[in-house]
C-alpha positions in Angstrom: -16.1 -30.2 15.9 -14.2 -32.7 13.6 -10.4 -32.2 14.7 -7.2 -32.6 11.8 -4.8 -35.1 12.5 -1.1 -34.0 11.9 1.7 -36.3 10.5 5.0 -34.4 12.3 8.3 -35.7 11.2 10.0 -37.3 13.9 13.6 -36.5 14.3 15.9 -38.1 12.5 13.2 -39.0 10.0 13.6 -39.1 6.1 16.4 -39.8 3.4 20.1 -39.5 2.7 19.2 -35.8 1.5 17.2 -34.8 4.2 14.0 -34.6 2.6 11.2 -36.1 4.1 10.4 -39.0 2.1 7.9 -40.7 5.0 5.4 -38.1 4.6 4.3 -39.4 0.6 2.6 -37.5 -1.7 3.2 -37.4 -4.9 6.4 -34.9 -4.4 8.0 -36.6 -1.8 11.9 -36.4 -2.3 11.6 -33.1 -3.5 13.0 -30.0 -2.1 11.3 -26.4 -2.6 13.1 -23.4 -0.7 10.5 -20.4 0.1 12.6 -17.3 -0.1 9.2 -14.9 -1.3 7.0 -12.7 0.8 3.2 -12.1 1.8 0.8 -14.7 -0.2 1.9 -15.1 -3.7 5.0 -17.4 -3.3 4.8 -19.0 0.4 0.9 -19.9 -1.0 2.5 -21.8 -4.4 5.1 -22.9 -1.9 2.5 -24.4 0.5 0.7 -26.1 -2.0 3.8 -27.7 -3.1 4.4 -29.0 0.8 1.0 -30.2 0.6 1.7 -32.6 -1.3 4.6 -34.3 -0.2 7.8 -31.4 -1.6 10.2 -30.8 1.9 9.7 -26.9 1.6 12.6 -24.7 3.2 11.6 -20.8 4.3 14.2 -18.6 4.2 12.4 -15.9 6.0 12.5 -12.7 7.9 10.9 -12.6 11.1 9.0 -9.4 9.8 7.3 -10.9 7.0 3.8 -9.2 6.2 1.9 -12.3 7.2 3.5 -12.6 10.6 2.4 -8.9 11.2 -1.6 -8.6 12.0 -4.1 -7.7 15.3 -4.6 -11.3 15.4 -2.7 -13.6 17.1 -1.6 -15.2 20.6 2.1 -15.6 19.7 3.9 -12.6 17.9 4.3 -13.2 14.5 1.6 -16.2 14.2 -1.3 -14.6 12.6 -4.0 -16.3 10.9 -2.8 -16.0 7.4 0.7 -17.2 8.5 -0.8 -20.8 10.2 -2.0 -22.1 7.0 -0.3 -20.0 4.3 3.2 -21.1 5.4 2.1 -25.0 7.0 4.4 -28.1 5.5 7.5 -26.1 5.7 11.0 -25.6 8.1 11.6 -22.2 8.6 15.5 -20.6 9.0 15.9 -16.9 9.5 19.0 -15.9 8.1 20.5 -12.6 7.4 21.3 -12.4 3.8 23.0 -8.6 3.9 25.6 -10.7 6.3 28.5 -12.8 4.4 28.8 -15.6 6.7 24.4 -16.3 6.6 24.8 -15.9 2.9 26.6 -18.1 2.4 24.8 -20.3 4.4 21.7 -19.4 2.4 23.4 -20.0 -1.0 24.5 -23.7 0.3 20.9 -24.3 1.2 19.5 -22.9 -2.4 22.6 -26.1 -4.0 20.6 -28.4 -2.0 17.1 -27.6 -3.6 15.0 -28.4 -6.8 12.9 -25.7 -6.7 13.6 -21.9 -5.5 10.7 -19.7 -5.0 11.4 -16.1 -4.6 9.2 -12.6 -5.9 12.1 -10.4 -4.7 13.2 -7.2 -7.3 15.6 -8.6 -9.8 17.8 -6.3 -8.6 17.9 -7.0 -5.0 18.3 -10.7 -6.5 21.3 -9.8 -8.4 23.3 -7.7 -5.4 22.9 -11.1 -3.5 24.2 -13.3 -6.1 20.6 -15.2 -6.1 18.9 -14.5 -9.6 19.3 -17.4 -12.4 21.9 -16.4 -14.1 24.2 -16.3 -11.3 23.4 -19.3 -9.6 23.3 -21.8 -12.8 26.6 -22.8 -13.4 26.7 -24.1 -9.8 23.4 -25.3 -9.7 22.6 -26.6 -13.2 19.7 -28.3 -11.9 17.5 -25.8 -10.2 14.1 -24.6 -11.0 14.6 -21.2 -10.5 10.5 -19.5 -10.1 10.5 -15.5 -9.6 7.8 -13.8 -10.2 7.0 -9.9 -8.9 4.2 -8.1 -10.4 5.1 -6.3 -14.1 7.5 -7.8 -16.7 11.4 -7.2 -15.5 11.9 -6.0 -18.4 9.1 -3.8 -19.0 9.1 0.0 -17.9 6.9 -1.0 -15.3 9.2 -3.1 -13.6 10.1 -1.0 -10.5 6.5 0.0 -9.7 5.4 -1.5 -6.6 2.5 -4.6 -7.4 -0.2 -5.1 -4.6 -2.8 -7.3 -5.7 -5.1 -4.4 -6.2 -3.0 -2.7 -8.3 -3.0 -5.6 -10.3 -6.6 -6.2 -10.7 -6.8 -3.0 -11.9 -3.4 -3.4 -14.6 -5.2 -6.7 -15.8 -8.1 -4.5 -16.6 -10.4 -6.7 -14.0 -11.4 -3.5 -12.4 -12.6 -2.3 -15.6 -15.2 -5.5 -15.8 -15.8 -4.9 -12.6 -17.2 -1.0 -13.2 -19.1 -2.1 -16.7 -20.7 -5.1 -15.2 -21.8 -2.5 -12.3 -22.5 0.2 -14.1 -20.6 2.3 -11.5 -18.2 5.2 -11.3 -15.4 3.8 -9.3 -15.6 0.5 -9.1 -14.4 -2.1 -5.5 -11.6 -4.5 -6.0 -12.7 -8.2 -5.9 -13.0 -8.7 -2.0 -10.0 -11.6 -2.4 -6.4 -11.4 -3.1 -7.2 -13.0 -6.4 -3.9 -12.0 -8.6 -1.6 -13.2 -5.5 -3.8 -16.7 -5.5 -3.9 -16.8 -9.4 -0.2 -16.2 -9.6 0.7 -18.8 -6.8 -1.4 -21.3 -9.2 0.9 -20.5 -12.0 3.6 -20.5 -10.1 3.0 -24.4 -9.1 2.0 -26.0 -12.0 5.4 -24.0 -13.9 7.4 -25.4 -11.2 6.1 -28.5 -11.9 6.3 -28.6 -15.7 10.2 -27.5 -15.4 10.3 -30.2 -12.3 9.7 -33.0 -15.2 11.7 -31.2 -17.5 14.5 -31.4 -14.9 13.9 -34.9 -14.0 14.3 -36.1 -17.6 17.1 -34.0 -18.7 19.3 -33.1 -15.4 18.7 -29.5 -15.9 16.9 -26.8 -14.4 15.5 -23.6 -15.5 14.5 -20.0 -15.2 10.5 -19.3 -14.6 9.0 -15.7 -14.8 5.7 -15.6 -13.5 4.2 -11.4 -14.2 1.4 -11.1 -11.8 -0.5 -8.4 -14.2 0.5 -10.9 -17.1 -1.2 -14.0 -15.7 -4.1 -11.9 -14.5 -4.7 -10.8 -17.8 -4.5 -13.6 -19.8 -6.8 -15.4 -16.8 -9.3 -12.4 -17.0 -9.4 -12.8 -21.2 -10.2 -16.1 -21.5 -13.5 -15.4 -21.5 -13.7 -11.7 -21.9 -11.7 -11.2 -25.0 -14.7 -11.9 -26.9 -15.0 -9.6 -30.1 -12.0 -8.4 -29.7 -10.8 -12.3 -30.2 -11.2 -11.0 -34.2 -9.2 -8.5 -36.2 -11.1 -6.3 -37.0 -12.5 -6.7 -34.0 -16.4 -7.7 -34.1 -17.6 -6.5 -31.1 -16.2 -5.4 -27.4 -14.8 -7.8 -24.8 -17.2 -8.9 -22.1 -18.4 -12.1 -21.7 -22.3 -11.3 -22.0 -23.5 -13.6 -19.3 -21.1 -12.5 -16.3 -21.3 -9.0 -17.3 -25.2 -9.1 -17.4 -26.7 -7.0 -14.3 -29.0 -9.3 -13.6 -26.6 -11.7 -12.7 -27.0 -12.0 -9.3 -27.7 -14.2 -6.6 -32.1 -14.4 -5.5 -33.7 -13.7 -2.3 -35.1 -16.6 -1.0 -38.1 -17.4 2.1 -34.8 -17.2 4.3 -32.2 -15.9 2.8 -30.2 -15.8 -0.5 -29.5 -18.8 -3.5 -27.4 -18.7 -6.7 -30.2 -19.5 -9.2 -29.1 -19.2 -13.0 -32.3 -20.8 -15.0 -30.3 -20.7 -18.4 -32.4 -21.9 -20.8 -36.7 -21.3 -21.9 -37.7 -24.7 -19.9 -35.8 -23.9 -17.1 -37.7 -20.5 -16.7 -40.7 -21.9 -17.2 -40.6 -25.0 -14.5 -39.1 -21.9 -12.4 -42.2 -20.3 -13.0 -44.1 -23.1 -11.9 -42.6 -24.5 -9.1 -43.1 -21.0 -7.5 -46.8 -20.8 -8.0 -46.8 -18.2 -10.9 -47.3 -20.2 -14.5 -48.9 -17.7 -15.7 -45.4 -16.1 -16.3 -44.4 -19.3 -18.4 -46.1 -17.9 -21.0 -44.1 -14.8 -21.3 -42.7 -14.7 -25.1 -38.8 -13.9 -23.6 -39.0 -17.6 -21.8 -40.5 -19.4 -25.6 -37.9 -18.9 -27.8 -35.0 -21.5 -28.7 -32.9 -19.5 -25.8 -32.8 -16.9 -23.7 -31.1 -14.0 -24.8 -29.3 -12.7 -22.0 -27.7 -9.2 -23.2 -31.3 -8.5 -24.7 -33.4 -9.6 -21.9 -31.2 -10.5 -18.8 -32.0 -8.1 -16.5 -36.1 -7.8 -16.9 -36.0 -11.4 -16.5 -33.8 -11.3 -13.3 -36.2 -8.6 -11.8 -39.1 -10.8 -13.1 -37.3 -14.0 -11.3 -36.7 -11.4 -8.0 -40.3 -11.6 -7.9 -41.2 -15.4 -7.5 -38.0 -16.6 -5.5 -39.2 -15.1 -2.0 -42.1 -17.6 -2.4 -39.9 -20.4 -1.5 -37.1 -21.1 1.0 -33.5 -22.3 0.1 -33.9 -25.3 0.8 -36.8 -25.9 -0.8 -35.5 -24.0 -4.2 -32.6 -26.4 -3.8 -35.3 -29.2 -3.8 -36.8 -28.0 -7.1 -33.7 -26.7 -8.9 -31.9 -30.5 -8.5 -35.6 -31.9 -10.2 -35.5 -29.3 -13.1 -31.7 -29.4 -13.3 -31.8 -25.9 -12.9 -28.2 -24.6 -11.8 -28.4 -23.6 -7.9 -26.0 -23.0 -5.3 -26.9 -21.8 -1.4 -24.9 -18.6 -0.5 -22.7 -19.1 2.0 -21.9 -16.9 4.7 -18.3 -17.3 5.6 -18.5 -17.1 9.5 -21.1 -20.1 8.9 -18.5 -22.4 6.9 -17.5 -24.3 10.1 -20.9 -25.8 10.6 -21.8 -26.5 7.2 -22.7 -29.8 6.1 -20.4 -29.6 2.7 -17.9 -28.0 4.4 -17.9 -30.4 7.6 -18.0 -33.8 5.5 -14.9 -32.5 3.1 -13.0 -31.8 6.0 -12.0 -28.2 4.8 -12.2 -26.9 8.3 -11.1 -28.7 10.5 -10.0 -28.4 14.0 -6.1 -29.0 14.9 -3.7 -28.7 18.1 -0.7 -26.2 17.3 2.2 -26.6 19.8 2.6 -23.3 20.5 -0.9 -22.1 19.2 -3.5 -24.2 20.5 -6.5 -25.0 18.9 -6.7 -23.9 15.2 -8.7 -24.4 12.1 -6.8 -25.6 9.3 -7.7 -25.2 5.6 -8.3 -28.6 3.9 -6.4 -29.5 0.7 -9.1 -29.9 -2.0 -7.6 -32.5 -3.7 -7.1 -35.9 -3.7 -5.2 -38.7 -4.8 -6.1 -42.2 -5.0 -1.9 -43.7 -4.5 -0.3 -40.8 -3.2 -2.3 -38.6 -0.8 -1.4 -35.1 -0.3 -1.6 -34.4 3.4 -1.0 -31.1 6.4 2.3 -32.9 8.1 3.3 -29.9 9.9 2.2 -26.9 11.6 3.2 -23.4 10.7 6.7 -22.9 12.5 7.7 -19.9 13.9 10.0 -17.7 13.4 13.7 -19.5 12.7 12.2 -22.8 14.6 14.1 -25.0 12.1 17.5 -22.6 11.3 19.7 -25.1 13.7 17.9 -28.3 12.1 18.7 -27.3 8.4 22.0 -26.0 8.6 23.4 -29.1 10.9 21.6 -31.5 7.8 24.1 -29.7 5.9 27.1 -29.6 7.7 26.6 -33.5 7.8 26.0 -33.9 4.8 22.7 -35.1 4.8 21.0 -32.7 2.1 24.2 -32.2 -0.7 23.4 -33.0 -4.2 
């Protein structure tokens, strides 16, 4: 069981500011303050504490990701330990004047504010762009909530499977199918894919900022950036005016797209082109199949013959285990990938060398897996420096940095 090692701040430690400058990474000396909710922001937040930003949560202790069956401290759930790791959290009451304030003097100390709060809500508390540039000319100011603001779709509430299905990836989801009511993606994919945006925006105005002294306002629409993510493959006839076709990217919408059963279980294989079927063919015992016209041609026409050919490969790939495939796919350079089952992740090989699971110690939490950071940089690692706090554990820390100073721009 490999275990993570965790770089804590010691007291005291880091610049005039108060930002952690000791931990590297290529965003050290930046400051990020978390003021968003559930996965979307504290996710584009974490990334950014990942590697190296000194990221502030301004939270509520009732935060959806505190709330959850599983935990052994109130409030530290499973998605909270690694969703909202590299930050300090404060709790602060912003419907009370004198923690305003206090939460508007942490905001002027930041470079980056994070928030998916109504615009509304934003504006009642003196906290959306407009009001807070002329005091803060610098800050990056990132909101994002799930329609346009300025759309009539602005006050509906967004949950990510709302927006799969507003981004029209419920739609692929039924045609590719063939069904009548078709299952979300089983992953909060418009939360992740909007965190994504979120962090490499904030970045983009973060070099802006850097080389002109100002800041700016970023809008990140969830069903926006789910759409244009979903139609970069799938626009396809519709990509011409007139259009020339529907949209649906033939391969991934082919039935037959599917992952094999194996000797012993299950394995990704996508033979793409005629040779690939044939040494497929082969390896399995059955070349009298290689002769079949549909593997001959220049290429295999998948919208025409995809799914005869996958119920034709369904045939052959239980004569051979995964492993074995694997063997025989890597020779051919046939694409190939093992399917792996989730609960098995911890003892896999790929999984286990990369150190995307590993093992830490969490003060109040005890052992933990931690996600790994799937990156890395040659000069300025990213790294997991500290543990998800609990609720408020850093509100006396950050606001005596301020009172002495130590984090005014």
């Amino acid at each position: 069981m490999e275990s993570a090692e965790f770089a804590e701040p010691a007291a005291g430690t880091g610049s005039s500011t108060g930002t952690d400058l000791s931990a590297g990474g290529p965003l050290a000396g930046v400051r990020v303050i978390d003021m968003a909710t559930v996965v979307m922001g504290p996710y584009a937040a974490q990334i950014l504490g990942d590697l190296g930003a000194d990221v502030i949560k301004i939270e509520s202790p009732n935060d959806t990701v505190r709330v959850g069956a599983l935990h052994r401290t109130p409030g530290m759930t499973p998605l909270n330990l690694n969703v909202n790791r590299n930050k300090r959290s404060v709790t602060l009451n912003l419907k009370d004047e004198g923690e305003h304030a206090r939460a508007l003097e942490l905001i002027g100390t930041a470079d980056i504010l994070i928030t998916n709060m109504r615009i509304e809500a934003l504006r009642r508390l003196g906290m959306d762009y407009d009001s807070l540039a002329a005091d803060h000319p610098r800050l990056v100011h990132v909101h994002a909530q799930g329609f346009r603001p300025d759309s009539d779709r602005a006050k509906l509430a967004a949950y990510d499977e709302t927006v799969q299905a507003a981004s029209g990836l419920l739609d692929l989801a039924q045609r590719a199918g063939d069904v009548g009511a078709p299952v979300v993606l089983p992953s909060i994919i418009a939360d992740k894919v909007a965190a994504l945006t979120i962090v490499y925006a904030a970045l983009a105005a973060l070099v802006h900022q850097r080389a002109t002294g100002r800041g700016q306002h970023v809008e990140v629409p969830m069903v926006d950036t789910l759409l244009a993510f979903n139609l970069v493959e799938h626009l396809q006839g519709l990509t011409f005016e007139p259009p020339m076709g529907p949209t649906g990217f033939p391969l991934s919408m082919n039935k037959g797209h599917r992952a094999r059963p194996t000797k012993d279980g299950l394995a990704m294989i996508i033979p793409y082109s005629p040779q690939n079927f044939r040494d497929l063919f082969a390896a399995a015992g059955r070349p009298d199949l290689a002769g079949d016209p549909r593997v001959n041609g220049e290429f295999i026409d998948a919208q025409r013959d995809g799914e005869a050919l996958a119920e034709l490969l369904e045939t052959v790939t239980p004569h051979l285990t995964t492993e074995e495939w694997t063997e025989v796919c890597t020779k051919h350079s046939i694409p190939v990938g093992p399917v792996l089952r989730l609960d098995d992740a911890p003892e896999d090989p790929y999984v286990r060398e990369g150190h995307l699971l590993d093992v830490a110690e969490h003060p109040s939490e005890g052992a933990y897996r931690v996600v790994g950071i799937p990156l890395t940089f040659s000069a300025t690692p990213a790294s997991v420096r500290r543990h998800a706090p609990l609720p408020g554990q850093h509100t006396q820390e950050v606001l005596a940095e301020i009172d002495r100073g130590e984090v005014g721009r």
